[in-house]
N, C-alpha and C positions, 0 to 999 in steps of 0.2 A: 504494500500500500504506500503510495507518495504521497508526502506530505504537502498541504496549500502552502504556499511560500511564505505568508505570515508567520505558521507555526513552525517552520524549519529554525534550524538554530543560525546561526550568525557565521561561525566560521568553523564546522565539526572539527579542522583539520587542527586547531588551536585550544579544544578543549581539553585536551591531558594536561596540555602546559599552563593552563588558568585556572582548572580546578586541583592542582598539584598543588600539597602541602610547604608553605615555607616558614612552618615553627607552631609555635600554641601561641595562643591569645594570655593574659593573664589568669583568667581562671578556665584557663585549660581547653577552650574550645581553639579545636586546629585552624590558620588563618591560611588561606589561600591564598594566589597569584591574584586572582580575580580581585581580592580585598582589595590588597595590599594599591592594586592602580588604581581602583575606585578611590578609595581613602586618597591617597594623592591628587584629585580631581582630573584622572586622565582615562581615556577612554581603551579598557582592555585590550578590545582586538583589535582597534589599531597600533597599540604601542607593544601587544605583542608581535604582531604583521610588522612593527617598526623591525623592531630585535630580530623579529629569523631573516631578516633581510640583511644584519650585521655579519660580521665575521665572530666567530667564537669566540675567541678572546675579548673585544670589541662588545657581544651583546653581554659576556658576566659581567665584565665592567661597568658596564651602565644600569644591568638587572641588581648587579651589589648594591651602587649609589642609591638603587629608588627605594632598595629594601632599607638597608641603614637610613633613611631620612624619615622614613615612616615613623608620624608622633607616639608616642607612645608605648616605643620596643625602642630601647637602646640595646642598642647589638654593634659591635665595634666591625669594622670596614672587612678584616680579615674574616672572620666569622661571615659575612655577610656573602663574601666572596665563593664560602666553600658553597654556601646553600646555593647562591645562583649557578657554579659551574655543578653543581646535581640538576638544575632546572632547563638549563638553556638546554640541554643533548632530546628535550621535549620538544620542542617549539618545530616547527615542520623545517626543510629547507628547502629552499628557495630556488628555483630551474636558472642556471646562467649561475656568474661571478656575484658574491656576496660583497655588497661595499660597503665607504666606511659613512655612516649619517652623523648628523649634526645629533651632540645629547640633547634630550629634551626639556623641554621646560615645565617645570612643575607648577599647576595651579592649585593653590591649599582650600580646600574647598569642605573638611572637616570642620566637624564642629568641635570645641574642648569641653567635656562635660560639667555642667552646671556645677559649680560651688557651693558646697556643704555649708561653708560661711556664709552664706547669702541667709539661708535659711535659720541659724542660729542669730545674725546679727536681725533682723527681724523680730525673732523671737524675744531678744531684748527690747528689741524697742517698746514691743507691745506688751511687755511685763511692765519696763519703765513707767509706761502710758498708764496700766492700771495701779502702777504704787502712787503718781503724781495724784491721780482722779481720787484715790482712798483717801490721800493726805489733805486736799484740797475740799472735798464734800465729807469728810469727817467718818470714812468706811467704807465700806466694801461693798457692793450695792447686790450681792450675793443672798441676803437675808441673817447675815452671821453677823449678830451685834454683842458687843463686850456687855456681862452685867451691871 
């Protein structure tokens, strides 16, 4: 059965290498290829079509760089480097002489998760607010009055 072109996938030929493991998340959920260029605000299949169009050397280099800048996993360059040269032997190749492209530019398109402090400094506020209003109309407006 063929699929209507809507539902076909995007580029079958790139999916080992976008949904291939590049570490754990912090609480442990494994993070893919696919994340990791989404999070960067770059568009998967074409920055993996970018990469198997590189030379080997050439696409871990620049798959190292995207992985180490990724907020939130500090992973030093070297490290970075072994997991891409496991990754890049995925990526399809490319018919003719593989050349060398321009790296690409990263647009940060993450968001950083809300601050915990946001919500405690609030919290004071509005305790603040209810000890000024106690101190000011003479109690708690609770029904709790001193004998």
């Amino acid at each position: 059965m063929t699929l209507r072109r809507p539902l076909r996938p995007l580029r079958p030929d790139l999916d080992q290498f976008l949904f291939a493991t590049v570490g754990d998340e912090m609480d442990g959920i494994p993070l893919s290829v696919i994340s990791v260029l989404t999070r960067l605000g770059l568009d998967p299949w074409k920055e993996a079509d970018r990469l198997s169009s590189l030379s080997t050397p050439e696409a871990v280099e620049q798959l190292a760089r995207l992985t180490a800048e990724l907020p939130g996993m500090s992973r030093p360059l070297s490290e970075a480097r072994e997991i891409a040269d496991g990754l890049v032997p995925l990526l399809p190749q490319h018919a003719g002489h593989r050349t060398l492209a321009p790296e690409v530019q990263i647009r940060r398109c993450y968001r950083k998760p809300s601050h915990p402090r946001l919500f405690w400094v609030l919290g004071f506020v509005v305790l603040a607010a209810a000890l000024v209003s106690a101190l000011v109309y003479g109690g708690f407006p609770f029904g709790i009055d001193s004998p």
